[in-house]
ROPA-55969 format. One record per residue: residue in three letters; x, y, z of N, C-alpha, C in turn. Coordinates in pm, whole numbers, plus 32768, in hexadecimal, padded with zeros to 4 digits. Example, Ala and Ser with C-alpha at 12.3 -4.5 7.8 and 13.67 -1.06 7.14 Angstrom:
! ROPA-55969
ALA85277DC7830C84CE7E3E830C85287EB6830C SER85057F1F82C485577F9682CA850A80038313 
! end
This chain:
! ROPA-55969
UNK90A0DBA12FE19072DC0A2F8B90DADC252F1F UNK909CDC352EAE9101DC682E4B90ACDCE42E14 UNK911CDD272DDA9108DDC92DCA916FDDE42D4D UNK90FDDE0F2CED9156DE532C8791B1DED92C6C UNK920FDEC32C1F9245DF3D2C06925EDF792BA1 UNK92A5DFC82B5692D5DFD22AEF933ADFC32AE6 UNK9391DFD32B329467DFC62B509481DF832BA6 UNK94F0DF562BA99552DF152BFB9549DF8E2C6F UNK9592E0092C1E957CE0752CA89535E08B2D34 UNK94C0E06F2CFA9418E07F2D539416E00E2DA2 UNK943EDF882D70943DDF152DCA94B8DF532E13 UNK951ADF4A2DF99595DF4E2E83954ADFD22EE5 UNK9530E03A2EBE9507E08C2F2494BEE06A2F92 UNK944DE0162F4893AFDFA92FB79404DF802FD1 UNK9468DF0D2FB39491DECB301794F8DED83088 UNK956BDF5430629582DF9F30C09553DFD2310C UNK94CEDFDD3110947FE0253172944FDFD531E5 UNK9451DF49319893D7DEF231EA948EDE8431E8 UNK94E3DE69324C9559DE0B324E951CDDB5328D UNK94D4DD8532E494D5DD0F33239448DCD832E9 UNK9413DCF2327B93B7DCB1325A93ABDC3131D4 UNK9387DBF031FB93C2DB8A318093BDDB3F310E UNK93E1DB1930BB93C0DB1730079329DAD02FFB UNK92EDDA5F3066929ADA51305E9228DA8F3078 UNK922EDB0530E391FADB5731059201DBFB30B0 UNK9252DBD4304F9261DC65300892AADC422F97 UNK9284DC2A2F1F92B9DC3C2E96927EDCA82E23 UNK92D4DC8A2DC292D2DCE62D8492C4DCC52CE2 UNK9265DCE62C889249DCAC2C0B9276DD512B8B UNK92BADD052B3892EDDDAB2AEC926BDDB52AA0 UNK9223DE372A7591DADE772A0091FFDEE629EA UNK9228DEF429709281DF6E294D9219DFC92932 UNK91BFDF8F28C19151DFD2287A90C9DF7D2882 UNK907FDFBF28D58FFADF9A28EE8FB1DF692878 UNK8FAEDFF8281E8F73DFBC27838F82DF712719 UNK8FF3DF3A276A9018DEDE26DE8FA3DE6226EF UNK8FC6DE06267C8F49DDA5265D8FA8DD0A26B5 UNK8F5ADD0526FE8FA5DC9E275D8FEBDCB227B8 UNK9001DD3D27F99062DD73287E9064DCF528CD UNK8FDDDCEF29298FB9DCB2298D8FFBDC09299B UNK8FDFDBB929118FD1DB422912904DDB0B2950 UNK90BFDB2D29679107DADC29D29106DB192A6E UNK90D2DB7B2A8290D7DBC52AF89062DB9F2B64 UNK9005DB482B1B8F90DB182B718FBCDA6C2B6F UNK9019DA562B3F9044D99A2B649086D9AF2BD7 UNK9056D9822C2E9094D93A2CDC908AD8CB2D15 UNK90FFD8B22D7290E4D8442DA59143D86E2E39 UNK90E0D8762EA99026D8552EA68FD2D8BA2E6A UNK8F6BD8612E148F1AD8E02DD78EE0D9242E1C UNK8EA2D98D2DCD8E68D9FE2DF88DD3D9D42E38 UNK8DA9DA322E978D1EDA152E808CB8DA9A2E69 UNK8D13DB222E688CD5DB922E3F8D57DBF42DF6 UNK8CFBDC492DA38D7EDCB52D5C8D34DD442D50 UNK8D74DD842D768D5ADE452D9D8D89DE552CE8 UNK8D53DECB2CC58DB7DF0F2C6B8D73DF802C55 UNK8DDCDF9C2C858DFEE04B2CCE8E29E0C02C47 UNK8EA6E0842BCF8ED2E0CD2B9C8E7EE0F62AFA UNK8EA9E1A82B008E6AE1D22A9D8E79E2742AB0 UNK8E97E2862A5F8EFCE3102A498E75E3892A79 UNK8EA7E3DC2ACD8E64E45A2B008EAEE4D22AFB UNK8EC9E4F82A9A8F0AE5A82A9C8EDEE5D629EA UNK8F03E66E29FF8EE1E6D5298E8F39E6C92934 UNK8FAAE6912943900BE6B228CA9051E6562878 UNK8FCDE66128108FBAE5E0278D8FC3E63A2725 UNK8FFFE5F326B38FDBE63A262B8F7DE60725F5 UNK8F5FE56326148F12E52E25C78ED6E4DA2621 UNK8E35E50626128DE8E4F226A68DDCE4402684 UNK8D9CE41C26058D7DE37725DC8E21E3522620 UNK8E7BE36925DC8EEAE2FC25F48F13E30A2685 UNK8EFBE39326CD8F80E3A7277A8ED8E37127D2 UNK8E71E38727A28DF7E35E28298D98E2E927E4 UNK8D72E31C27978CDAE2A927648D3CE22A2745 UNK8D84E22727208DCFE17C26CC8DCDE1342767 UNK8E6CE148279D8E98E16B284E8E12E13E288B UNK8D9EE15F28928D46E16E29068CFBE0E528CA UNK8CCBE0F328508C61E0A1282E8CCAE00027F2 UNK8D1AE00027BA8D69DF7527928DCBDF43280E UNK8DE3DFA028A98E13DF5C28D18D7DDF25293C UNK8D1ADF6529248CAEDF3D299E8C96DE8C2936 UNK8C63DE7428BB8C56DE2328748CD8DDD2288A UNK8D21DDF928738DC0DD9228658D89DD3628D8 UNK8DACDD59293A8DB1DD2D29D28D2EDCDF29EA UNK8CEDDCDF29A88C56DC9B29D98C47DC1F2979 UNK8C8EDC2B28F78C79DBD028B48D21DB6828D5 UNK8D7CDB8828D78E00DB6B29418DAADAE629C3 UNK8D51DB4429FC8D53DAD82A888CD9DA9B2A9D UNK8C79DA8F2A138C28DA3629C58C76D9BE2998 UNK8CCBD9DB29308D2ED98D28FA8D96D927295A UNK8DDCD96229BF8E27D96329F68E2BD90A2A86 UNK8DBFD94A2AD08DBCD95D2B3B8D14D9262B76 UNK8D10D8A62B8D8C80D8782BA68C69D8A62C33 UNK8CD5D8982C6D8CA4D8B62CDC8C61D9272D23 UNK8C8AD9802CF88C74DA112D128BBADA082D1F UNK8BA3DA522D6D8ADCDA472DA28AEBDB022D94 UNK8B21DB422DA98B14DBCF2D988B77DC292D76 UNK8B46DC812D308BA8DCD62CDE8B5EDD5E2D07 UNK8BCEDDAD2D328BA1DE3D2D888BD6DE982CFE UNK8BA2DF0D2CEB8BCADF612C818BAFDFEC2CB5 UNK8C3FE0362CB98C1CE0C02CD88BF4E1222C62 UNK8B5EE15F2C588B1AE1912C018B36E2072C35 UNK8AB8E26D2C638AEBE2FF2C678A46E36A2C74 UNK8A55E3DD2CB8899FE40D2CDE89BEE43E2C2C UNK8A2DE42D2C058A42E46A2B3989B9E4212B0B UNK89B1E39C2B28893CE32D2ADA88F5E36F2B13 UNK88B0E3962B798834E3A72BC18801E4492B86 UNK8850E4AC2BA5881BE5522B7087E1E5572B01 UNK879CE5BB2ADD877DE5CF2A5587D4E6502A5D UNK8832E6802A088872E70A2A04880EE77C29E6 UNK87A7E74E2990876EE7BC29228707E7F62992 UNK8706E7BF2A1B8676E7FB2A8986C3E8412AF4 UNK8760E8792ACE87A9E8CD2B41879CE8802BAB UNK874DE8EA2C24874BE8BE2CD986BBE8532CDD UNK8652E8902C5485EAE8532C5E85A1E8292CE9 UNK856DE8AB2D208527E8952DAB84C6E8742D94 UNK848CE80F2E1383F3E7C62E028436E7062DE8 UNK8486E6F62D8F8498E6952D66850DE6352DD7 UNK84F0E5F02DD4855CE59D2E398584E5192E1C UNK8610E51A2DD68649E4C72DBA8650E4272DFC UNK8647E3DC2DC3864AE33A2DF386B1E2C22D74 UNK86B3E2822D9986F2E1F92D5C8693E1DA2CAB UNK85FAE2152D00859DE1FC2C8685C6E25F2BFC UNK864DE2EC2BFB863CE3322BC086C4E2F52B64 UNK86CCE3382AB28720E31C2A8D8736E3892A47 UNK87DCE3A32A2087DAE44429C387AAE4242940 UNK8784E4682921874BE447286187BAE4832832 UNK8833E49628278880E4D227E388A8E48F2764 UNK88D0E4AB26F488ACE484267A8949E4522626 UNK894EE41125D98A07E3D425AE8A34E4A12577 UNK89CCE4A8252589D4E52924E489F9E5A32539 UNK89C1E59025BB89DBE603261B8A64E6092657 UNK8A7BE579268C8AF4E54A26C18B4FE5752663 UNK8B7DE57C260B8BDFE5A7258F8BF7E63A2590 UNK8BABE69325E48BB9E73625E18C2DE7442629 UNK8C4AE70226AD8C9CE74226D28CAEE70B2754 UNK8D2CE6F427AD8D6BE67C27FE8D00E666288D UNK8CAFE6CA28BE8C3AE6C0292D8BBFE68028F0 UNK8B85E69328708B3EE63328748B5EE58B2836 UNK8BFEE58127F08C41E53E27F18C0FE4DD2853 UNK8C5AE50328C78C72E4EA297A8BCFE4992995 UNK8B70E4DE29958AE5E4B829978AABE443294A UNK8ADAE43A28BF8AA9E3F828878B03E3692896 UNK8B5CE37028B48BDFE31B28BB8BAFE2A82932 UNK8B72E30829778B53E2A52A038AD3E26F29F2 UNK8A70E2E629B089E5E24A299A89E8E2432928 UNK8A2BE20F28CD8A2CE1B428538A5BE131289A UNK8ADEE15128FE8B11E0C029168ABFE098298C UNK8A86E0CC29C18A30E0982A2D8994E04A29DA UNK8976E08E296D8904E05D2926895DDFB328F4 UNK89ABDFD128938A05DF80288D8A2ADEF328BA UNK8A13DF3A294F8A17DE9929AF89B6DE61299F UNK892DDEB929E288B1DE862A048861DE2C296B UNK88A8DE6129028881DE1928908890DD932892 UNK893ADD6628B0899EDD102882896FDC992910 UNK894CDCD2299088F8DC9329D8885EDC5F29B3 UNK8835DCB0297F8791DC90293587ACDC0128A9 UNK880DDC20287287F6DBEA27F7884DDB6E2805 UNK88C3DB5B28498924DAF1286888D8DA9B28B0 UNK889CDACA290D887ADA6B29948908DA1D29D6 UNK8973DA7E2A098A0ADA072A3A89F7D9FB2AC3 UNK8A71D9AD2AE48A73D9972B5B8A31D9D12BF9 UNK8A5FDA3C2BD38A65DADA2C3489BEDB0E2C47 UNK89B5DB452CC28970DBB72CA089C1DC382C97 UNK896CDCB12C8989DDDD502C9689C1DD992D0B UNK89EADDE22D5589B6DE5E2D8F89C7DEF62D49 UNK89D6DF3B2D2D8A02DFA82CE98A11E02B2D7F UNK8A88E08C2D718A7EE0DD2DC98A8BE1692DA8 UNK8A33E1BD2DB989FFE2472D728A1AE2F32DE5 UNK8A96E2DE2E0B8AD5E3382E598AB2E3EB2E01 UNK8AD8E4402E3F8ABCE4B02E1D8B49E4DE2E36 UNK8B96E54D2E818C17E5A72E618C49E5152EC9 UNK8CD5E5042EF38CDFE4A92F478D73E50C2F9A UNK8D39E4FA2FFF8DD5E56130388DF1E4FD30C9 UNK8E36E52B30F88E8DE4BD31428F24E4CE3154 UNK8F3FE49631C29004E49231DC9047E4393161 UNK90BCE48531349111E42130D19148E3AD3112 UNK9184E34130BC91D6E2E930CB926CE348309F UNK92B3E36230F99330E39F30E69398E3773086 UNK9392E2EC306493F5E2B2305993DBE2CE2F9A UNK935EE2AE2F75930BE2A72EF1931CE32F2EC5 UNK9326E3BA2F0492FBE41C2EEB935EE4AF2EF8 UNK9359E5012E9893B9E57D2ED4935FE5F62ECC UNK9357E6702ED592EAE6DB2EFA92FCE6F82E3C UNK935EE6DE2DFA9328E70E2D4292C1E69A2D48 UNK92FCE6272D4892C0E58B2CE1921AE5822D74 UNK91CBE5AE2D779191E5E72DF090EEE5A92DB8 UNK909CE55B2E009023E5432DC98FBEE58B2D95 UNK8F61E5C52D508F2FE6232CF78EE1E6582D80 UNK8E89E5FD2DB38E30E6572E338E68E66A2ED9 UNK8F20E6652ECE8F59E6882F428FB4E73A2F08 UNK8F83E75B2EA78FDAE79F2E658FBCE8322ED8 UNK8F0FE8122EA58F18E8882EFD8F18E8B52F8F UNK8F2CE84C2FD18F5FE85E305C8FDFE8B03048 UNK9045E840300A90C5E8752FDB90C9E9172FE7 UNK907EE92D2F719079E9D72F379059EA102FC4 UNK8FE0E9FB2FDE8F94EA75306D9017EA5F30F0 UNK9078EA02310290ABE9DB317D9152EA35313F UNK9160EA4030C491E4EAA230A191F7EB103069 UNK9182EB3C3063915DEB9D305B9149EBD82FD6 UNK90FEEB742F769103EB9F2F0A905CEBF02EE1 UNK9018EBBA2F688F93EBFC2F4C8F75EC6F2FAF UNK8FEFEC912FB28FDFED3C30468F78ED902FFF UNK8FA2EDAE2FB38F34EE502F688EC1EE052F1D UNK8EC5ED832F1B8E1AED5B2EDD8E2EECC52EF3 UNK8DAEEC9A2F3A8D9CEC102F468D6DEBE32EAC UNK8D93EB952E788D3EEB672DFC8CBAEB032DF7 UNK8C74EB262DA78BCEEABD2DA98BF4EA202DDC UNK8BA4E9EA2E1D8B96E98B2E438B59E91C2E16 UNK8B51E9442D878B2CE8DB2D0C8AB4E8842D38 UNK8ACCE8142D7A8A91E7992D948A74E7A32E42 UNK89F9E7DF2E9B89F4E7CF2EE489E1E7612F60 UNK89D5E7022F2089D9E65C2F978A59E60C2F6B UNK8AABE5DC2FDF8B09E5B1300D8B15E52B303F UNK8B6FE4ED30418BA5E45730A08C16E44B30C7 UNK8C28E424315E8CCCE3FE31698CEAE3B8313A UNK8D89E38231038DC7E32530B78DA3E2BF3114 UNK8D75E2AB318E8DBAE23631F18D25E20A31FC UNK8CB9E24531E68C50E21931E18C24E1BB316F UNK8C57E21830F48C39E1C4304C8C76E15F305A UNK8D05E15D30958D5DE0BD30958CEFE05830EC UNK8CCDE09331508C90E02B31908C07E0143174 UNK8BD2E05231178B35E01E30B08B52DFD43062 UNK8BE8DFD330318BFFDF652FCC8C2BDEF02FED UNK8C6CDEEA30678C7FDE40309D8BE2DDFA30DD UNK8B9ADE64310A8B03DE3031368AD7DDFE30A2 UNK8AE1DE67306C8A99DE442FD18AB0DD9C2F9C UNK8B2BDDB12FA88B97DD142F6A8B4FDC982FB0 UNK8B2BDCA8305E8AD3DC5530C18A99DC2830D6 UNK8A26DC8130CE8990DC8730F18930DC6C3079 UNK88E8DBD330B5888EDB8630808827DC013020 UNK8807DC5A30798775DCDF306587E4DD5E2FD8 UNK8856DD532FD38891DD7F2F778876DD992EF7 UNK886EDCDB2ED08867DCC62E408814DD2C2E10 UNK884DDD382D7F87F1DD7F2D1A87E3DDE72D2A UNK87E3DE382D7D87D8DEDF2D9A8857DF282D9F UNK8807DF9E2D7C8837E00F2D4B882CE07F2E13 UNK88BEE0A22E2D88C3E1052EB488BCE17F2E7D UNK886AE1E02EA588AEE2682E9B88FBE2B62F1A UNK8954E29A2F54899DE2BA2FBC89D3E34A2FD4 UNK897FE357302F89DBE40330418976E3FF30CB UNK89EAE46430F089B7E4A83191897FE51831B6 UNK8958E56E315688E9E597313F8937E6303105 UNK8909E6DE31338962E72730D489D2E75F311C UNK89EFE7CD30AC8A68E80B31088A58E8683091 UNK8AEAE8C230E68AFFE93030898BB8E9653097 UNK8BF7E9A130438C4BE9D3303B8C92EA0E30A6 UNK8C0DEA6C30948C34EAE631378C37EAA031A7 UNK8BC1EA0631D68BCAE9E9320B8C77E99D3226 UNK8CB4E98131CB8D3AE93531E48D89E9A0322D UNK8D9DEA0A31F18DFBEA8E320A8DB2EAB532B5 UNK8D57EABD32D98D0BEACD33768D5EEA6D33CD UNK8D52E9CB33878D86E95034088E00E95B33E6 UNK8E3DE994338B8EF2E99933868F12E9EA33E9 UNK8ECDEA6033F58F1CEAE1346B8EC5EAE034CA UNK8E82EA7734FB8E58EA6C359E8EBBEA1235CF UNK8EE3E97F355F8F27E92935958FA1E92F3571 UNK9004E9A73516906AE9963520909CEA543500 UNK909BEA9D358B907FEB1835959134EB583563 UNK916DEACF354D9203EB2235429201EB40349C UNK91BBEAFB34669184EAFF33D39164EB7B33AD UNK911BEBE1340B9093EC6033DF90D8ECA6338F UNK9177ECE5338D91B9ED3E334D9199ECFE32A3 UNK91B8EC7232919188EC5231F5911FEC3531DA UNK908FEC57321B9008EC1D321F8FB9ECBB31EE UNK8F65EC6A319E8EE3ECED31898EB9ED2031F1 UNK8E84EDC132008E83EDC332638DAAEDC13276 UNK8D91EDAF32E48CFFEDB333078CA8EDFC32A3 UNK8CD3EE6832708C91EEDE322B8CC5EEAE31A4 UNK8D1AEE6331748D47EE2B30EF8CE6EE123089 UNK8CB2EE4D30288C5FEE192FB28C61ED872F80 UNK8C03ED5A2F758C01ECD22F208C04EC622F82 UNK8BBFEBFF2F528BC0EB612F8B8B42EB532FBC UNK8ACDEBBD2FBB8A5DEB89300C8A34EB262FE6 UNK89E7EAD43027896BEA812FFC8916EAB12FC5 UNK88C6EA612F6C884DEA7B2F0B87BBEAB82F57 UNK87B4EB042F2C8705EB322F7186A8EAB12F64 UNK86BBEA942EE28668EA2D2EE08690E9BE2E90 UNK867BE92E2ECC86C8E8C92E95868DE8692E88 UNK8697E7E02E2E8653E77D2E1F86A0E71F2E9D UNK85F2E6C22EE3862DE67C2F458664E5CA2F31 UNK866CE57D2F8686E8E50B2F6D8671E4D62FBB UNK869CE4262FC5864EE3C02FEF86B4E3743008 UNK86F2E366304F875FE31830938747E2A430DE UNK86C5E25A30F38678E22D313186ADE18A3127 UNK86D1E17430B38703E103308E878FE0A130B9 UNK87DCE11C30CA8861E11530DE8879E0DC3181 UNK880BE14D31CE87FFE15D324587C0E0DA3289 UNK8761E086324E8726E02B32408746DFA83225 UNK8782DFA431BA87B4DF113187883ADF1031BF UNK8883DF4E319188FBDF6131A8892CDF7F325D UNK88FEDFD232A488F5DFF133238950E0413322 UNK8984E0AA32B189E1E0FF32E789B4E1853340 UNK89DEE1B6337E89E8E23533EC8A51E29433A9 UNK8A35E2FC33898A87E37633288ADDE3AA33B9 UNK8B57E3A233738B90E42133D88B48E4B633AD UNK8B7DE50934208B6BE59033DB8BBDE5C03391 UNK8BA6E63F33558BEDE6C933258C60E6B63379 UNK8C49E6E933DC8CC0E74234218D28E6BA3449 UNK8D1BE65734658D4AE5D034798DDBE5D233F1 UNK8D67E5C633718D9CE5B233078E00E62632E7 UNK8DEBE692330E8E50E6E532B98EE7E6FC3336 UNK8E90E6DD33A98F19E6F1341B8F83E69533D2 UNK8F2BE60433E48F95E5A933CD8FECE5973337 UNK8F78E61032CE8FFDE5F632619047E66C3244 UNK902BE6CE3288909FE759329D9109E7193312 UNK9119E6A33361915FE676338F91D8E6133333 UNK916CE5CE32DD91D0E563328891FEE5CF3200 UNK91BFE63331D89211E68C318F9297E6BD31BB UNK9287E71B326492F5E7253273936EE6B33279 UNK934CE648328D93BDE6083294941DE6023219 UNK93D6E61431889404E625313E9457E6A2310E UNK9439E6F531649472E7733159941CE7EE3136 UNK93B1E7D6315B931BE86131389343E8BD319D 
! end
């Protein structure tokens, strides 16, 4: 396996982490900048070649000045770079996995939109013009432009590969310790973070996006994805179905009661779930793929565990 990075840094850390594992079994290809025009093209030459490629990276947080250049460029020229890279490049390759986002799938402008129930079949209509207001619909549009993007460059190329595409919703999960400190902190572990130190005592905050996935589940839709003959060509919408805020702050102080002094308390305002919400079709994931969701309470034990190690 080879695995990109951006630094020298990031590689010595992986491989400090992982010592007895070995160059053939674990290398490392530099990409500094995703968007540039040609990142990819030496990072997909191997020997032994490849016969599948994930690509995972593509910027997810609020704090851009300039939504085209820090998300839409980033999202959509490195999803293109990389596809036309291991067209060019890389014959061997039969599948190319791409982490997309439920961003492609929502429509923003229909809120909770009850009655309606989201599937693989849905796409956001969000507009270049809209995306330019401001870094959330940025974020949205960033992910299905480059997901449209693919499915084009697949339609119109005809290469080697087929694609899978993978359409996750909030993704929470235990950290990799080694990758991670509680500032530099993943956008949808933040708020465990907050509710577990007590930054949400006197008010839970909205729960934005109510359906969820463990990290350990999405990793493992994407090596099935990379696999499985029934794969090709589709689009997952992966999630384990909903959750809520309050619900996190509930499984924090049943399962870690020495916590309660920095925890909201029962009677705490804020974090409910939606009265009424649009439903999910997960059917696919569950199906082709054969994944089994952990739960809630699974997921947040085990990453208020790998937080503390960091010092939460």
């Amino acid at each position: 396996m080879v695995t990109t990075v951006r630094s020298e840094e990031k590689a010595r850390k992986i491989k400090e982490a992982h010592p007895d594992t070995p160059k053939d079994k674990l290398d490392f290809a530099f990409v500094e900048d995703i968007a540039k025009e040609g990142a990819f093209d030496e990072a997909i030459k191997s020997d032994p070649p490849f016969e599948a490629v994930i690509h995972t990276a593509s910027p997810f947080h609020f704090n851009v000045t300039d939504v085209k250049k820090d998300l839409l460029d980033p999202a959509v020229i490195g999803t293109t770079g990389i596809l036309k890279a291991v067209k060019k490049s890389a014959p061997t390759v039969k599948r190319v996995v791409i982490t997309s986002s439920f961003a492609s799938i929502v429509d923003g402008s229909k809120g909770n939109w009850p009655g309606h129930t989201y599937s693989e079949a849905d796409w956001d209509p969000i507009t270049e013009e809209e995306a330019i207001k401001n870094p959330v619909n940025g974020y949205r549009a960033s992910k299905t432009f480059a997901e449209k993007a693919a499915w084009e460059f697949v339609e119109k190329e005809k290469p080697n590969f087929t694609l899978a595409t993978m359409c996750p919703p909030l993704v929470l999960g235990p950290i990799v310790h080694y990758l991670n400190s509680l500032d530099a902190l993943n956008t949808s572990n933040q708020r465990i973070r907050d509710i577990m130190t007590g930054k949400s005592k006197d008010e839970i905050p909205p729960t934005g996006t109510f359906i969820w996935v463990d990290v350990r589940d999405l990793a493992l839709a994407h090596v099935k994805a990379a696999e499985l003959p029934g794969a090709a060509n589709k689009r997952f919408f992966i999630t384990a179905g909903y959750f809520s805020n309050r619900e996190i702050a509930d499984i924090i102080r049943d399962a870690y009661p020495d916590l309660e002094s920095r925890l909201p308390g029962k009677d705490t305002k804020g974090g409910e779930m939606a009265k009424e919400i649009y439903g999910y079709d997960n059917k696919r994931t569950v199906e082709v793929l054969g994944i089994k969701f952990r739960t809630l309470k699974e997921s947040i034990v085990d990453t208020v565990k790998s937080l503390q190690a960091v010092g939460a």
